[in-house]
C-alpha positions in Angstrom: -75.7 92.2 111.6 -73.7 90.4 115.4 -72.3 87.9 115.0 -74.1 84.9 116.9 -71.3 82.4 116.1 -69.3 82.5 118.9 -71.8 82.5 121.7 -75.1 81.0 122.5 -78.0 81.7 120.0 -81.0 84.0 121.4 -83.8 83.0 122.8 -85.7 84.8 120.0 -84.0 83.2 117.1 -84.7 79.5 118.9 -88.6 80.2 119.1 -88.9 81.0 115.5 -86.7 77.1 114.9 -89.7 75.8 117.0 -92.2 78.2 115.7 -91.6 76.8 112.1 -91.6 73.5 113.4 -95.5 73.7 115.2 -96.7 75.3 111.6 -95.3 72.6 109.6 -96.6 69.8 112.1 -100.0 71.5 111.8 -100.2 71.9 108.0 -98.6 68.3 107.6 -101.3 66.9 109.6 -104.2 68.6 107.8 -102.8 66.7 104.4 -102.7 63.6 106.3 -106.4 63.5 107.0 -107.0 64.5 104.2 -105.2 61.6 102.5 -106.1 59.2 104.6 -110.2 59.7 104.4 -109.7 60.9 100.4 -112.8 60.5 98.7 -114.8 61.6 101.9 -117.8 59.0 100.0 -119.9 56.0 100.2 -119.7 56.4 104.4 -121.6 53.3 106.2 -122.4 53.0 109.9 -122.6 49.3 110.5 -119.4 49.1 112.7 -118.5 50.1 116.1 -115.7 51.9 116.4 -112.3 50.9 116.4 -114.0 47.7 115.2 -111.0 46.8 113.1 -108.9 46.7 116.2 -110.3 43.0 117.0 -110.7 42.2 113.2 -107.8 38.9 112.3 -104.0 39.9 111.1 -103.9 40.6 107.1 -103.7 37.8 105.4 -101.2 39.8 102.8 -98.6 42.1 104.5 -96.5 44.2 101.5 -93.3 45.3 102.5 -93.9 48.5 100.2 -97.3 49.3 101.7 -95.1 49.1 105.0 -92.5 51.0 104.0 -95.0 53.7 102.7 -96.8 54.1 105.6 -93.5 54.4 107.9 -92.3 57.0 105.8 -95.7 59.1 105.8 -96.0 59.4 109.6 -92.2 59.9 110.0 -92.2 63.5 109.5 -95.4 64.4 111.5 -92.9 62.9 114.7 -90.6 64.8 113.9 -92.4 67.9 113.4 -94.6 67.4 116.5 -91.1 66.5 118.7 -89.3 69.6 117.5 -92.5 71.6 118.2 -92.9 70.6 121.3 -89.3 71.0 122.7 -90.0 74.5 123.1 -91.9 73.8 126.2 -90.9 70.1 127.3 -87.6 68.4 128.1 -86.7 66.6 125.1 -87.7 63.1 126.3 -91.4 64.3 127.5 -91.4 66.2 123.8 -90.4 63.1 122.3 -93.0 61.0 124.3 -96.3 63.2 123.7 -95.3 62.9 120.1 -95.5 59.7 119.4 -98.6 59.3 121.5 -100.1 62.1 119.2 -98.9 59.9 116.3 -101.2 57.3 117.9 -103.8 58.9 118.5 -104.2 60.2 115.0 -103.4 56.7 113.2 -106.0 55.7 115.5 -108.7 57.5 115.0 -108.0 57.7 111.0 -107.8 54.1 110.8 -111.2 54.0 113.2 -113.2 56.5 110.3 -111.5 54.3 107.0 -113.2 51.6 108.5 -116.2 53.4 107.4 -114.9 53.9 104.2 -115.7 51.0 101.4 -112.9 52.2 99.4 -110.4 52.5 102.3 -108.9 49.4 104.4 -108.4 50.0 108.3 -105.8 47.7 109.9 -103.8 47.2 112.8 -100.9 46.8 110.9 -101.8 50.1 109.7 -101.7 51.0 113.3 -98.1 49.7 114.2 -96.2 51.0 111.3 -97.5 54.6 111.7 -96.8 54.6 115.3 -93.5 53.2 114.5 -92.7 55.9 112.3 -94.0 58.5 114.1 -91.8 57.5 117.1 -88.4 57.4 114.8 -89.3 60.6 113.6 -89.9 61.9 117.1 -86.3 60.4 118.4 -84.7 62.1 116.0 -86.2 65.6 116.4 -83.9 66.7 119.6 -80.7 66.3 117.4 -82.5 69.1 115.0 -84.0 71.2 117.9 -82.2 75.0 118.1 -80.6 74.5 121.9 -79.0 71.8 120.1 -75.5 72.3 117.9 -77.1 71.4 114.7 -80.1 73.0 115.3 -78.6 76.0 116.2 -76.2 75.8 113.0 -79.3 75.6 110.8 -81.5 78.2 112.9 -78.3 80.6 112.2 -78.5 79.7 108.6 -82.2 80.7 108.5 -81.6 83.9 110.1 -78.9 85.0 108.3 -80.9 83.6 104.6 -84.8 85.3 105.7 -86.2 87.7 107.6 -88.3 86.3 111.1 -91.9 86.9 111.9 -94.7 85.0 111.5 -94.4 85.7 107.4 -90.9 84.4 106.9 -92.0 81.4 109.3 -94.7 80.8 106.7 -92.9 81.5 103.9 -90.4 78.5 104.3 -93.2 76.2 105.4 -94.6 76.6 102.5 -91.3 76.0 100.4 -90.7 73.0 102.4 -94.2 71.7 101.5 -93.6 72.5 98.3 -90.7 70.1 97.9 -92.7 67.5 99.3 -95.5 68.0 96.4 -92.4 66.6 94.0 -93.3 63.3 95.6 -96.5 63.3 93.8 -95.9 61.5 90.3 -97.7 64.4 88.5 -98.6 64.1 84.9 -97.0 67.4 84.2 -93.4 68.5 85.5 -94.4 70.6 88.4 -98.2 70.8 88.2 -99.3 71.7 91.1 -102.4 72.1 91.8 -103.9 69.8 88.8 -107.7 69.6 89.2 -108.7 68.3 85.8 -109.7 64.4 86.6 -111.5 65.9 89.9 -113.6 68.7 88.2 -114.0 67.0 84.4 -112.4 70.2 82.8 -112.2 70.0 79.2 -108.7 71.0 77.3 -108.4 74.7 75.7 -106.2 73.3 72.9 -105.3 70.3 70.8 -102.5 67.8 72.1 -99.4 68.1 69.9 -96.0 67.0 71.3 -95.1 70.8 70.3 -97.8 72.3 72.1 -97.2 70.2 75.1 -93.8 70.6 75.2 -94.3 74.6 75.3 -97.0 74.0 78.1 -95.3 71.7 80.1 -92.1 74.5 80.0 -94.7 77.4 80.3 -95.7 75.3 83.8 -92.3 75.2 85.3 -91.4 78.7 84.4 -94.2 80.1 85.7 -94.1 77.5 88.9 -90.3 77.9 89.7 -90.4 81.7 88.9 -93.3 81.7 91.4 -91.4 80.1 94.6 -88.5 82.2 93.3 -90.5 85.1 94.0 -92.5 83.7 97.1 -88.4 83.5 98.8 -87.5 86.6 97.9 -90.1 88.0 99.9 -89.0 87.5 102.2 -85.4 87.3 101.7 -82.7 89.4 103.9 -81.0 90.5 100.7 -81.2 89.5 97.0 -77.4 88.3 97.1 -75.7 85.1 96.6 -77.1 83.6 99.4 -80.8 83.7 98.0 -79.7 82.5 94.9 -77.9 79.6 96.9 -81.3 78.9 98.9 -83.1 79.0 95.4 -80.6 76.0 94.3 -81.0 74.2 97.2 -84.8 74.0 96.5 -84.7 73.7 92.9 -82.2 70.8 93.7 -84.2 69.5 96.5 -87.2 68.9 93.8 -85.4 67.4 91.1 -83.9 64.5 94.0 -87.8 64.2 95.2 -89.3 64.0 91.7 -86.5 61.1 90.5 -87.3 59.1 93.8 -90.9 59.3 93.1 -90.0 58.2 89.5 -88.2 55.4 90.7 -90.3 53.8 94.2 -93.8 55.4 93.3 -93.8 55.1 89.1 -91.3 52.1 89.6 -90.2 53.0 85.9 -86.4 51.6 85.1 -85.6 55.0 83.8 -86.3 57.6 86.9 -84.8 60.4 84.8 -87.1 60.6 82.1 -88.6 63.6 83.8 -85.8 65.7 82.7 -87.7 66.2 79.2 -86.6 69.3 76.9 -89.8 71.3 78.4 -88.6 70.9 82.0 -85.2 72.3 80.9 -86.6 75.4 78.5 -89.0 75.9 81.6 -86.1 76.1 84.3 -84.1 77.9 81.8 -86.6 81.3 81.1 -87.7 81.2 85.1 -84.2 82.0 86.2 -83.7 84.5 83.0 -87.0 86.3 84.4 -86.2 86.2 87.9 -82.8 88.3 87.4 -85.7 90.5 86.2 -88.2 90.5 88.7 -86.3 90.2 92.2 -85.1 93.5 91.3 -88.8 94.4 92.7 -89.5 95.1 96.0 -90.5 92.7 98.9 -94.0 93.4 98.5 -94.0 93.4 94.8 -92.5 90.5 94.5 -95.6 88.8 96.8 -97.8 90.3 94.4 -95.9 88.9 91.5 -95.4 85.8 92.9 -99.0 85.7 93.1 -100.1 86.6 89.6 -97.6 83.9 88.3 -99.4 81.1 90.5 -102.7 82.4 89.0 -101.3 81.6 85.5 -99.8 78.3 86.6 -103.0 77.3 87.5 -104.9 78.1 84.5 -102.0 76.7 82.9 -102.1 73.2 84.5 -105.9 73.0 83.9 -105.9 73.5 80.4 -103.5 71.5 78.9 -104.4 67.9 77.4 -103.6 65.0 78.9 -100.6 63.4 77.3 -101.2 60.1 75.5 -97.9 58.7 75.8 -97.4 59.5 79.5 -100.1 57.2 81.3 -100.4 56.1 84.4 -99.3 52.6 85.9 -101.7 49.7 86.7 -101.0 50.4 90.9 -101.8 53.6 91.1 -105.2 53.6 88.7 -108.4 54.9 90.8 -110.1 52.2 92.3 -106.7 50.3 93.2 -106.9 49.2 96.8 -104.2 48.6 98.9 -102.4 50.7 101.8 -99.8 52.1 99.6 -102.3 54.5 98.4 -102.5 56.2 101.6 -99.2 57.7 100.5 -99.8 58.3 96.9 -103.0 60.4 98.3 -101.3 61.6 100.7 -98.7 63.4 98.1 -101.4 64.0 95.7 -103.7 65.7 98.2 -100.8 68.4 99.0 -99.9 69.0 95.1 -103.2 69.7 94.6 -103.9 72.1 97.7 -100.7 73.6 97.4 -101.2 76.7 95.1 -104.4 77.4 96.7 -102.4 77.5 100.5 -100.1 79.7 99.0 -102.7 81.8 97.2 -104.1 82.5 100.4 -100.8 83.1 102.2 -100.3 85.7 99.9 -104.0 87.4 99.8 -103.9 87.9 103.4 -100.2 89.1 104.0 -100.2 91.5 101.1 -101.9 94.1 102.9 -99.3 93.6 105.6 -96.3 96.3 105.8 -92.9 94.5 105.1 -90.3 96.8 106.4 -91.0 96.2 109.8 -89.8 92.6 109.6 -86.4 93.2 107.2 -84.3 93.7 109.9 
C-alpha cells in the first residue's frame, strides 16, 4: 500500500472524510426529528405558527435541560460543517451550518408547539443554535485538508476499505456508540420494543435467567458490530482488533456517563454486572471464530446475530430491581427529555438501520472495494 505520510493526502481519500461526514449529518438529523416530535399524538391546530416565538420567557430555566439541549445539536454542527467543507471555504461551511441548525430548531420547536406532551420555547431556540454553532466552529480543525483531519482520514484508510459500504459501515458504528447514551434497561439492548408494542415475556424472571440473557445480549450485540467491521475491514490484523477496542471502549465511557448525568445514580459503574462481563467475554472467544469468514460472510453473519439480539431483547422480563427514575418516567415533561428521546429513538432504530444496511449490500460484490 504508498505511503501517503510524507505528502499531501489525495483528493479521493479527502471526499470519503467528507462523504462520511454528509451521511452521518443526515442520519443524525432523521433521529432528531424523530426525538423531538416523539409520540407523533394528540396533534391540535389552535396556534399559528411559530406562535411560541412571541409567547413570555420560561418562568423556570434548568441548567440541565440547557446543557442537554446544547449537547444534542452540537454534533449535527459539526457534521453539517465538516460536510459541507467539501464544497465551501471553511467559514461559509461553518456559516450555512449553523443557519441549518436554525432552521431545523425552528421549525421543530414551531410543530411541538402542536404537541400537548411537548413544550416549544425560545430558549429552546437559543441553546440549539448555540450548540449547533460550537459544533460547526469546530468542524474545520477535523476537516481532511486539515493536519488532524488528514491524520485521522489516513487512519481510516489504512483500518477500512472506501466506497460507499465502508462509508456506511462506520456511520453506523459511530451511531452505535451514541445508542450507549440511552440508559437501556438491558446492557446493550438495542433495539428494545417491548413497552412500545406490549410484548409479553417468553420466560420467567430469575436473577439466573436474567443474568444469562442479559450476557446472551451483549454477545450476540458486540459479536454483531464485530462482524459488521470486519466487513469491511482491510485485513483481520491487529489493527481491527485495535478498532474493535476502541469501540468496545468507546461504549463502556458512553454507557458510565449516561449512568452518571442521565440515571444520576452515585454508582455509574454498576453497569459492569457479571452478565455484561460473561457476554463480552464469549463475543470475543466467537469472534476469533468467525472473522476467519469471508467479507461477505461475515455481513451475513453479522446479520443473523442482530436477528437473535433482537428476539433476544424482546423476550426477556423486565427486571424488578432495575427500575427507572422518577425524571425520566413517561409522562415527565420538561426539555431534558428531548435528549433522553432523542438517545432512545436511535437505540431503538438502530438494529433495524443496520438490518437494512446489510439486506441491501449483501447482494453487492465485495472484492471490488478491498483494495
Amino acid at each position: 500500500m504508498p505511503d501517503y505520510t510524507a505528502g499531501a493526502m489525495p483528493h479521493d481519500f479527502r471526499s470519503r472524510g467528507y462523504r462520511v461526514a454528509a451521511m452521518a449529518a443526515l442520519a443524525y438529523s432523521l433521529v432528531i426529528i424523530y426525538a423531538s416530535l416523539h409520540p407523533f399524538t394528540g396533534w391540535r391546530t389552535d396556534l399559528p405558527f411559530g406562535a411560541f416565538l412571541f409567547a413570555p420567557w420560561p418562568r423556570w430555566i434548568s441548567l440541565e435541560d440547557v446543557g442537554f439541549n446544547f449537547a444534542a445539536y452540537l454534533p449535527l454542527g459539526f457534521l453539517l460543517a465538516l460536510a459541507l467543507c467539501a464544497r465551501l471555504h471553511p467559514r461559509n461551511a461553518v456559516l450555512l451550518a449553523l443557519i441549518s441548525c436554525v432552521a431545523l430548531s425552528l421549525v421543530l420547536e414551531s410543530a411541538q408547539q402542536y404537541l400537548p406532551v411537548r413544550i416549544a420555547s425560545t430558549v429552546d431556540l437559543l441553546v440549539n443554535a448555540c450548540g449547533g454553532m460550537v459544533g460547526a466552529l469546530i468542524a474545520p480543525l477535523f476537516a481532511p485538508g486539515h493536519r488532524l483531519g488528514e491524520s485521522l482520514a489516513l487512519l481510516r484508510h489504512r483500518w477500512f476499505i472506501g466506497g460507499p459500504r465502508g462509508d456506511a459501515v462506520l456511520v453506523l458504528a459511530g451511531l452505535w456508540l451514541l445508542t450507549q447514551l440511552h440508559a437501556a434497561p438491558i446492557n446493550m439492548g438495542n433495539g428494545d420494543l417491548r413497552a412500545s408494542l406490549e410484548l409479553i415475556a417468553q420466560f420467567a424472571y430469575t436473577p439466573e435467567s436474567y443474568r444469562y440473557a442479559e450476557a446472551g445480549i451483549v454477545l450476540l450485540n458486540i459479536t454483531a458490530l464485530g462482524l459488521l467491521l470486519g466487513s469491511v475491514a482491510r485485513n483481520i490484523g491487529s489493527e481491527y482488533w485495535r478498532a474493535l477496542a476502541l469501540f468496545i471502549a468507546g461504549a463502556c465511557v458512553l454507557k458510565t456517563l449516561a449512568a452518571w448525568l442521565i440515571l444520576r445514580t452515585p454508582t455509574p459503574w454498576n453497569w459492569l454486572t457479571p452478565g455484561f462481563f460473561m457476554g463480552l467475554a464469549a463475543a470475543i472467544a466467537l469472534l476469533l471464530v468467525l472473522v476467519r469468514l469471508p467479507p461477505r460472510g461475515r455481513g451475513f453473519a453479522a446479520l443473523l446475530l442482530l436477528i437473535a439480539a433482537l428476539v433476544l431483547v424482546n423476550s426477556t422480563p423486565e427486571n424488578p430491581y432495575r427500575s427507572l427514575p422518577v425524571h425520566l418516567l413517561p409522562g415527565r415533561v420538561g426539555h431534558f427529555l428531548s435528549f433522553t428521546n432523542m438517545s432512545r429513538a436511535l437505540s431503538d432504530l438502530w438494529p433495524f438501520l443496520t438490518l437494512l444496511f446489510l439486506v441491501v449490500s449483501l447482494p453487492v460484490r465485495y472484492a471490488s472495494n478491498h483494495r
